[in-house]
C-alpha positions, 0 to 999 in steps of 0.5 A: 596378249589374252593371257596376260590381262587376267594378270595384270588385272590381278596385279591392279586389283592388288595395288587397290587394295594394298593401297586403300589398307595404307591409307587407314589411319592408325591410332596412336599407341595407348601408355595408359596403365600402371607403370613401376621402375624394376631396374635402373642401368647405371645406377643411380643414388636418389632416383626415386626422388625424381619427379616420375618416382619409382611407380606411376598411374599414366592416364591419357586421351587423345590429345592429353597424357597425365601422369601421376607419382605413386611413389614415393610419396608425397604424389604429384602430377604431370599434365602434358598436352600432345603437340603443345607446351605444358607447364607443370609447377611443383614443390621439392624440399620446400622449393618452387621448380617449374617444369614447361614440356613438350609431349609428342607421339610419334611412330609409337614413341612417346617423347617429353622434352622438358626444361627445368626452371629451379628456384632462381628462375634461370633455366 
């Protein structure tokens, strides 16, 4: 009995420690930078008109991301705030769009779902 409690001591202690690392929390990945489009599969006519464009400058804190369309011109923004409904508004060949999204992180993934409102107001 004597020469099993140094290792289930051992055992304890490694069960403490391993679960003190897992309690720490992680900060969420950073897409902050410089991004540029190198390739597209399939492709696809006019991409660069989408609003992301072809080369971007992303910005973000804690609870915002902001991205900004470095071109092709004309520059617009983005503005999304994590775990909250974001409405952005923009003009495309002289036409209203409103674009309302959702910017979640999670497990290192970052996801903005967003629904279209053209001209017309329906979605």
């Amino acid at each position: 009995m004597k020469a099993r409690t140094p290792w289930l001591l051992a055992c304890a202690g490694t069960v403490i420690v391993a679960a003190g690392v897992a309690t720490l929390a992680q900060a969420p990945p950073s897409f902050a930078g410089h991004w540029v489009l190198t390739s597209i599969s399939p492709q696809r006519t006019a991409y660069d008109q989408f609003w992301f464009g072809t080369e971007a400058r992303v910005t973000q804190t804690e609870t915002t991301l902001v991205i900004t369309r470095v071109s092709p011109p004309p520059q617009c923004e983005g503005r999304f705030t994590f775990g909250a409904e974001s409405h952005n508004e923009y003009i495309v060949n002289g036409q209203k769009l409103v674009r309302d999204s959702r910017a979640t992180l999670s497990r290192g993934t970052l996801l903005i779902s967003t629904d279209t409102t053209p001209p017309e107001g329906e979605r």
